[in-house]
N, C-alpha and C positions, 0 to 999 in steps of 0.2 A: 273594058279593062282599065285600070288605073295605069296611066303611064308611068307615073312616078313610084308606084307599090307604093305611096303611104296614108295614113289611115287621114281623115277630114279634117277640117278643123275645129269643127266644132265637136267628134272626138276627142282629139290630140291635146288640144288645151284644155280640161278636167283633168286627161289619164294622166297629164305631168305632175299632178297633183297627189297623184297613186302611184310614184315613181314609174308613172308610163305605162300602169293595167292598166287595157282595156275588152272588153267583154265583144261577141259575138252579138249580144242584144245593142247593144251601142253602133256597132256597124251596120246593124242591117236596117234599125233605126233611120239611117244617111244613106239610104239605098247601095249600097256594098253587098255587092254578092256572094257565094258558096264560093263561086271560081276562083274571085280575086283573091277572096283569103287565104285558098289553097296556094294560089300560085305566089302569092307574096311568101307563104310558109314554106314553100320549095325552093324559093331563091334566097332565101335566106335573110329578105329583109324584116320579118318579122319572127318570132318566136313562139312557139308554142308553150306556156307554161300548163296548163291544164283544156281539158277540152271547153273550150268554148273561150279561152280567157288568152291574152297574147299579152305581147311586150316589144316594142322597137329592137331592133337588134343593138342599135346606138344605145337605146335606153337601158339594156344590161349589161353593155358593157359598160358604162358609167357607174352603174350600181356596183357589177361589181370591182370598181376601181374603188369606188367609195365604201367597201364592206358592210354594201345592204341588203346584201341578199336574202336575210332573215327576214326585214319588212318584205322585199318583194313577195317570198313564199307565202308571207301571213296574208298579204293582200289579196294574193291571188286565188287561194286558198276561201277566205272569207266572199271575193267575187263569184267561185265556184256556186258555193252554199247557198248563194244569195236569203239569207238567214234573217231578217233582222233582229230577231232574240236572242242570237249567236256574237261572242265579244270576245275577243283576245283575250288570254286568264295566262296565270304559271307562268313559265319560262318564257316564251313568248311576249309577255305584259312584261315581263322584267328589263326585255331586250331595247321593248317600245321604250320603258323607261330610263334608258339608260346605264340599268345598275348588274353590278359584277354577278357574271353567274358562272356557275361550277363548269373547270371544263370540258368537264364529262359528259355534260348538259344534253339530252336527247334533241336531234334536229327535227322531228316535227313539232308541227305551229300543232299549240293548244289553244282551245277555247270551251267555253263555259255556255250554256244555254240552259235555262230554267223547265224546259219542255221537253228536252229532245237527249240520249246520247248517241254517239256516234265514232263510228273509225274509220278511217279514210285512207287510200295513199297521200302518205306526207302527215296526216293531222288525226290530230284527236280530240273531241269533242264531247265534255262532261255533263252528264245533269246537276244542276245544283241551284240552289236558291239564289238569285241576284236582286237584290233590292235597288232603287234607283239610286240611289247617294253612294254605290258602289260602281258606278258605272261610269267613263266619261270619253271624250273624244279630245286626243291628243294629235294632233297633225293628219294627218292621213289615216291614225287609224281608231277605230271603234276600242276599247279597252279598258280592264278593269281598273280600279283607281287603285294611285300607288298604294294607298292603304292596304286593301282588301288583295290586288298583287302579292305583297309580303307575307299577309296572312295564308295563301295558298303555296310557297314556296318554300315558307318556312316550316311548313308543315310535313314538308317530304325533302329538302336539303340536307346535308350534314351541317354539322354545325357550322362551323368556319365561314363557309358560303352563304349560310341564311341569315350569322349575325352581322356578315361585308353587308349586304343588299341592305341591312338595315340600318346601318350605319352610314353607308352611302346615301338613303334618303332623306336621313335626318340632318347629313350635311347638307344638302342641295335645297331643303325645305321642301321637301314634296309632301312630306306629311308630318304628322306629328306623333309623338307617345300617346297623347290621348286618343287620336282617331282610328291608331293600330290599332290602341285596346277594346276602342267600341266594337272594331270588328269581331276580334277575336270573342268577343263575350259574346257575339249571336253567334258564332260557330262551337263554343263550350262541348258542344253532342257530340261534335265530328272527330273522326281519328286523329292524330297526331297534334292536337292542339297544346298541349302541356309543352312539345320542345318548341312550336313557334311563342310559347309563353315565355320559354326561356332563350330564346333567340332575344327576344324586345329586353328584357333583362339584362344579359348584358353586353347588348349594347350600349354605347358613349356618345356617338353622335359628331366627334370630333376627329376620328380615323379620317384622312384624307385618300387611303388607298389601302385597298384588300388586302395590303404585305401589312402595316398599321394596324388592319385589324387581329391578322392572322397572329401578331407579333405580340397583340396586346392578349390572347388566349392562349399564347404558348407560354408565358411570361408567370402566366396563373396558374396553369397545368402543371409549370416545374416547380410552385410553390414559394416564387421570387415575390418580391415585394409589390404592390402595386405603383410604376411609374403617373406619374401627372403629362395629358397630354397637352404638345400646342403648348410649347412655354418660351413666352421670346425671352433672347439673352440679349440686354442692353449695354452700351458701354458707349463713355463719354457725350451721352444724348443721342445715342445714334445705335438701330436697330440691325446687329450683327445677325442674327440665326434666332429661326424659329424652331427649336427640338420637337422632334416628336414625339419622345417620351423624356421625361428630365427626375430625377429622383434629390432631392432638395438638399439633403444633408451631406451627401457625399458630391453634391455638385459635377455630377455625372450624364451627360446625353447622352440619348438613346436614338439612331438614328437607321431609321428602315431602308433602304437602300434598292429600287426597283430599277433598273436597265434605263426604263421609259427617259426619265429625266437625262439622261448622259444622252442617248438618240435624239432627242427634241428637246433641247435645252429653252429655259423662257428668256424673254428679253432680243432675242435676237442673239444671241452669245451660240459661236463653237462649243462640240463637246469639249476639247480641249481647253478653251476658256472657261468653261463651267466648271472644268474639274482645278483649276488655277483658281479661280474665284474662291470656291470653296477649302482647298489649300491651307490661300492665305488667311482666311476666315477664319477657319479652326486653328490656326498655330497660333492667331492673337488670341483667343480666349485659353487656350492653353496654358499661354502663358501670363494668365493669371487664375491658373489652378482647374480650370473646367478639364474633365475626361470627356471621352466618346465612345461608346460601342458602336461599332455599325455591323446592322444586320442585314443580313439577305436571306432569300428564301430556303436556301440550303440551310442555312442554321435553324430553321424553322423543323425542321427533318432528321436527318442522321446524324446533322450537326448540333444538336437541342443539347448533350449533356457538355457538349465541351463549351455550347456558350452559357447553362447554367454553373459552367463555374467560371468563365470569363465576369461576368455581372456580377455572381457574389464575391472576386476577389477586387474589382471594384468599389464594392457597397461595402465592403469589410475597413477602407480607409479610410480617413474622417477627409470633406472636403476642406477648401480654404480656409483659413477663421476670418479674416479680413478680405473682402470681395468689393474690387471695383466693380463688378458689374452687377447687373442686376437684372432681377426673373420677375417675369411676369406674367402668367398664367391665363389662355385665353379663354373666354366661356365658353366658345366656341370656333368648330374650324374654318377653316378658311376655303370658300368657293369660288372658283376661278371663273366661272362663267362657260359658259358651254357643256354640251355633252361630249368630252373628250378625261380622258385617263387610262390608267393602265390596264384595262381590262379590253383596249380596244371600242372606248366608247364614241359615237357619234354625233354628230348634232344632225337630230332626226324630228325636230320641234315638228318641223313641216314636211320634209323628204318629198321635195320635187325635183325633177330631177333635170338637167340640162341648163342650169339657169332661167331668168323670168320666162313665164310663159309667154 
């Protein structure tokens, strides 16, 4: 019997790689018996995620300290299958990739398999055509490419949520307009391809967060003007605030307002500093004629007609005529680097888990 209950080394160091799946073929492999596995599984140092497929006890509860337990289900899931035709697709692929999903979102792992379909506990597994250039291996796991992701997502999302996802990739550079569309032109046959035609549409690519985007469609819906996003406001050479949305004549920001930032402020800054920082910010350009909406997600909802008339009695006054400052509209948004944001994203590049192996 294993004195220590833990799994080998030559195990243990791949499955850190799989946030710590490892399979029954892998143990017995390294001469590891029926017993030990049991008895490790009865004392609790190991877990049983599906039959035949385990997890350190350490190793889940790190996962779930680090809120990944979506990878762990995919992984282990897919180690079940042992599939190789079988790739992560849909909400699942969306997770891998970092980007905002509805959050209503069904918790089993999706996947795609050109051969085979399938229902499982936990997971659901589609037939569908996968060409290789739709296909690719992002850290730990087998999955579709963000391309072809979006195109299946956006096929079955509401709006709001399929145009964030796609707006959030064209922030991050995952993919491009054009390799959506190639996608989307081999699926032309398939259901719901029209609103993921119109999800790519309009989206902008400079929304920095799902309130951004949600903000810039509700804005449309009530028939408001269209703002310009990503617009820094300069003054005396020196880069005060980046607007989220800025509408040019009335010298008006538009400003999304998500929780996230006030809880983990950037730079090292107190929320209370942050919310000073920004204070003092907005009362100097104030005071030289710039307004501010800010929004949050309640106005997005019950609150929409009292801030379509807050904005149009804004847009109804003419801004400055003479303006110290000055706009400058960016081509594009701003990526901060990592898989983190307000949807609860992670850096899941690699997802190993415990530190170096």
């Amino acid at each position: 019997m294993l004195t220590s209950l833990t799994s080998p080394l030559a195990v243990d160091h791949p499955a850190r790689r799989r946030l710590g799946v490892f399979c029954s073929a892998d143990l017995a492999a390294r001469g590891v018996t029926e017993r030990e596995v049991r008895t490790a599984v009865r004392t609790g140092v190991w877990v049983r995620l599906r039959t035949g497929v385990f997890v350190r006890a350490e190793d889940l509860a790190e996962v779930e300290r680090t809120g990944r337990r979506p990878g762990l289900e995919a992984l282990a899931v897919t180690a079940s299958l042992d599939r190789s035709s079988a790739v992560l697709s849909g909400a699942t692929a969306a997770w891998v990739w970092g980007l905002p999903r509805p959050r209503d979102a069904a918790a089993v792992v999706q996947l795609t398999d050109p051969y085979r379909w399938r229902r499982g506990r936990g997971y659901v597994m589609t037939r569908a055509s996968l060409p290789d250039d739709e296909v690719t291996v992002r850290g730990a796991y087998r999955v579709t490419t963000a391309a072809r992701t979006l195109a299946d997502v956006t096929r079955a999302w509401p709006e709001v949520p399929a145009v964030a996802a796609v707006d959030a990739a064209l922030l991050r550079g995952l993919t491009t307009r054009e390799e959506l569309s190639r996608v989307l032109d081999r699926q032309a046959c398939v259901p719901g391809v029209p609103r993921a035609v119109r999800a790519l549409e309009l989206a902008d690519g400079r929304a920095e967060s799902w309130l951004e985007t949600a903000g810039r469609l509700t804005f449309a819906a009530l028939g408001l003007p269209p703002f310009v996003p990503q617009v820094e406001l300069w003054l005396d050479g020196r880069l005060l605030k980046v607007a989220d949305g800025w509408y040019a004549d009335a010298a008006v920001a538009v400003e999304f307002d998500g929780r996230v930032k006030y809880r983990r402020p950037r730079y090292g800054r107190t929320p209370q500093e942050e919310l000073w920082q920004e204070k003092r910010t907005e009362d100097l350009l104030r005071s030289h004629g710039v307004r501010f909406v800010r929004v949050v997600a309640d106005d997005l909802g019950a609150g929409r007609t009292e801030l379509d008339r807050l904005v149009r009695r804004h847009l109804a006054a003419d801004g400055p005529t003479v303006r110290a400052f000055t706009e400058v509209p960016r081509p594009e948004g701003r990526w901060r680097g990592g898989d983190a944001g307000d949807d609860g994203w992670l850096h899941r590049t690699d997802d190993r888990v415990g530190g170096p192996a």
